[in-house]
Structure formats: C-alpha cells, structure tokens
N, C-alpha and C positions, 0 to 999 in steps of 0.2 A: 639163684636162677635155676629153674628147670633144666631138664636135659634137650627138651624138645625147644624151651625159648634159644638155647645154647644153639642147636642145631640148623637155628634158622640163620645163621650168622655165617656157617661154613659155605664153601663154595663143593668141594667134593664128599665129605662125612658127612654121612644122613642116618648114620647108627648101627649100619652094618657089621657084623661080627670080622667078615674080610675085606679089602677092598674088591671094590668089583672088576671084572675079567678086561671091561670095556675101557679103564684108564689104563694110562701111559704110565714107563717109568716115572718120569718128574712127576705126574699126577697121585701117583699114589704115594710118591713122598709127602706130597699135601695133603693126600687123604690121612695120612698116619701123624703130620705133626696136626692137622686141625683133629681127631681122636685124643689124642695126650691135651692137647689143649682144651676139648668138653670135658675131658676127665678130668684134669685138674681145677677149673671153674667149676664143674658139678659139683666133688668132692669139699671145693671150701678151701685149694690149694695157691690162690693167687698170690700169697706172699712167693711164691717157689718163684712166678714170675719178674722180682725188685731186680735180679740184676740184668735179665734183660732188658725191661724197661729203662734202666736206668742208661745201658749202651744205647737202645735207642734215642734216649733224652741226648745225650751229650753228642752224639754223630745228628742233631737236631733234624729228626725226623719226625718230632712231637705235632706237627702242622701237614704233616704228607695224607694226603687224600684222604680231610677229614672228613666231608661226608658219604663215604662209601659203605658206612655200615659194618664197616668191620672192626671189631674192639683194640683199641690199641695192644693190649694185653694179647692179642692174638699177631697184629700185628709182629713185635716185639720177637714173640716165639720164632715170625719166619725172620725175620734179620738174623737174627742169630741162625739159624737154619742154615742161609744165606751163605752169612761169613762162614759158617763151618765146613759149609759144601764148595768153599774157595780159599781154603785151609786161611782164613783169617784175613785174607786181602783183598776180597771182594769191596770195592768204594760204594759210598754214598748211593754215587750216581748210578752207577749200575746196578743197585738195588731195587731204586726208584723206579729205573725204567724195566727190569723183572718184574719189580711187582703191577705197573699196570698190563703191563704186555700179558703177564703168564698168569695172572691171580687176581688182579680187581674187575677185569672185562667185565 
C-alpha cells in the first residue's frame, strides 16, 4: 500500500515532517504512533506488528469497532500504546471506551 492509501486511514498524520502546533499533548502522541505506524506498513514492516496483534487477539478485542476503517494493525499499535501509557494495567474496558471517545469519533 501507498503512503498516501496509508494516510487516509489516520485520524491526525497526514505526512507532516512535525506534528502540527494545533494538537494537543494526547494528540500528537497519536500523531507520532499513527507516523511509525505508515512507516512501518509503507516500508513492508508489518510482521514487527505479531505481537501486538497477537495481545490484542488474546484480551479479545479482534471484533472492537470493526467497521471504522481503521486497520487492525494500527489498532493493535494504540493498545499497546495504551497499556504502556498505564504502565501495563490499563483494562479492556477502558481501552475500549478511550478508543471511541478520544480516537474513533
């Protein structure tokens, strides 16, 4: 996939060298993981994403807001995100309801 098919999938990274001045902290933490995220799908790096995906398999989040457009694979990247920004204790649920509230709107 392109960089620019890649880009239509992000909600704040649109190819910008920095994030822009107008996001928020949280926001340009999403702007930098969905960046590392087109890089790595542009580049041809998605095995780097098996073990994310695979914590989100197992914490059965394979069915969370499947038609939103957003690649699991990217999903994947923010859980782990997630959990790291709640040194690993961050639940399910309050994933779930982060991710519609702050990132699927």
């Amino acid at each position: 996939m392109s960089k620019n098919e890649l880009l239509t999938f992000c909600r704040h990274y649109q190819g910008e060298a920095e994030p822009p001045a107008r996001l928020g902290y949280e926001n340009r933490n999403l702007w930098k993981y969905e960046e590392i995220w087109v890089g790595m799908m542009e580049n041809g790096s998605e095995n780097a994403f098996e073990d994310f995906l695979s914590a989100y398999h197992r914490d059965g989040l394979s069915k969370m807001c499947e038609t939103d457009n957003v690649p699991m694979t990217l999903k994947a990247l923010l859980y782990n995100r997630f959990q790291f920004h709640n040194d690993g204790m961050g639940n399910v649920e309050d994933f779930k309801k982060w991710y519609i509230e702050k990132y699927s709107h």
